[in-house]
Phi, psi and omega in degrees: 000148161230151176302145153262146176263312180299088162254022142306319182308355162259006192322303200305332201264333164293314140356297200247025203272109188266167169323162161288140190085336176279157154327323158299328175267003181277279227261000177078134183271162196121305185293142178276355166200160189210152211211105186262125161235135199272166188266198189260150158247160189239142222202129187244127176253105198280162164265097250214349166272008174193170188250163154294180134318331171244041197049017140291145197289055167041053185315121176258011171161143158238145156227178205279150185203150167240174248229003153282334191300318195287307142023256189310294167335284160315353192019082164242171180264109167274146176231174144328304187284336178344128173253173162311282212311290184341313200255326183279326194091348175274133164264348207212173196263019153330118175287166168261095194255170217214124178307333169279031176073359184273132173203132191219128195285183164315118161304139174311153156275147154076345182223118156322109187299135186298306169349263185332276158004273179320311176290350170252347203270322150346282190313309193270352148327302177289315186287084197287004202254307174318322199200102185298327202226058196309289189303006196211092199238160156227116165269130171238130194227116221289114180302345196237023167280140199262016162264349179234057167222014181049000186261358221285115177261146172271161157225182190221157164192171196250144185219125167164161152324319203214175147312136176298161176308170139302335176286314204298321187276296213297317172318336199253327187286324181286317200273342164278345165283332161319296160297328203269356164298310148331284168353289185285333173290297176330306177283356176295295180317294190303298141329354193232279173358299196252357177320160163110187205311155158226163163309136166231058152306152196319129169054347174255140182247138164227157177254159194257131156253199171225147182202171166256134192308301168343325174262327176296323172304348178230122207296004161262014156331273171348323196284314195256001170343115164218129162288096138110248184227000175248304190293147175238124184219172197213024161242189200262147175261157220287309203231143156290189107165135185261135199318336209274005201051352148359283172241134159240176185214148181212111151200150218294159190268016191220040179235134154280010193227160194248130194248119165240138180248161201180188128281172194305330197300286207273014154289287187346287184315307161316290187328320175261033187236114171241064147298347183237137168281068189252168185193129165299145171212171190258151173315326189259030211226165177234142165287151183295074165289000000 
């Protein structure tokens, strides 16, 4: 991947730029249909009749779980609109656990599972009407995640019986000017990397990659990810989209879902495919918090 510098390619999406919070204000207005896919939950089936050496409950298997499976369980209503807090019963980032030993975490915020991912960049690939410019991706990734912002601070603390030696301390002070000497170049390196212009969407400042269905199609991208010859990074991006503007996917970093705007076709397509938890919405509509 490379940087654009050229954060015109986003001008068109700014343009069409919805209230804030709205699906429109995600994913930009305009599109003729648009599709909320909640994102997947991963669910730990604990041995809850003994602990570990670190006083934990034994995972005896995990899976993939949708947020109808907590639902029917919870005996709550899913809409379009749905929230986490609604169907869990949670105010908080709490996991949810189940008398059968089942405990199932928060869906992510802000990052889209490289799978899933994989599996719609797929989808709209084959749908040769969907995307003119496969090979011609623009991802814009949120500037203020705090492994990419270059500001990043270390700490340092003493693990032993007692206070350290006088050797002991000198030891620990030369190998911490060390490390943060390292630090401080790396995070120098990371900064320079993403230097230039950013995307200024409402409330998100994002930086541009240029990236591919191709690449994207296959969900261990993430493991070899690279900016220029330095940054290594592990997120999904904030904003989508192919040159020919066809579609964008969007998700925002304090959403648990992921919004792609399109056409009637490739709503259709997400909607019956089910690898995905989707429920058709409208632009100007909001989630349920």
């Amino acid at each position: 991947m490379e940087l654009i510098k050229d954060v015109s390619r986003g001008d068109w999406l700014l343009a069409r730029a919805g209230s804030f919070a709205t699906f429109g204000g995600v994913a930009s207005t305009g599109f003729e249909a648009y599709v909320r896919i909640l994102h997947p939950l991963r669910a730990d089936r604990e041995d809850r009749t003994t602990v570990d050496e670190h006083g934990e409950h034994p995972v005896l298997e995990t899976a993939g779980w949708r947020w109808a499976d907590v639902a029917e369980r919870t005996r709550r209503t899913i809409d379009p609109l749905v929230s986490w807090q609604a169907i869990s019963g949670r105010d908080d980032e709490s996991d949810l656990s189940f008398e059968d030993g089942w405990l199932v975490h928060p869906p992510e915020e802000g990052w889209y599972e490289p799978t899933q991912l994989a599996a719609l960049a797929a989808l709209t690939e084959l749908l040769a009407e969907a995307t003119s410019t496969p090979n011609d991706l623009v991802g814009a990734i949120w500037d203020g995640w705090g492994d990419l912002s270059g500001s990043s601070t270390m700490g340092f603390g003493w693990q032993g019986g007692g206070e350290p030696t006088a050797a002991e301390r000198a030891e620990m002070q030369e190998y911490m000017a060390r490390v943060q000497a390292q630090h401080r170049r790396e995070q120098a390196a990371l900064r320079e990397s993403l230097a230039g212009p950013r995307f200024m969407w409402p409330a998100r400042e994002c930086f541009l990659l240029s990236m591919s269905l191709s690449q994207l199609s296959d969900p261990s991208w993430t493991d070899d990810a690279r900016v220029g010859t330095y940054v290594d990074f592990g997120h999904t991006p904030q904003m989508l989209w192919p040159e020919g503007h066809e579609w964008v996917l969007a998700t925002e970093i304090d959403w648990d879902s992921t919004i792609v705007a399109g056409s009637r076709s490739l709503v259709d397509t997400i909607l019956a495919d089910d690898r995905f938890e989707a429920y058709e919405v409208d632009a100007d509509a909001s989630p349920s918090w």
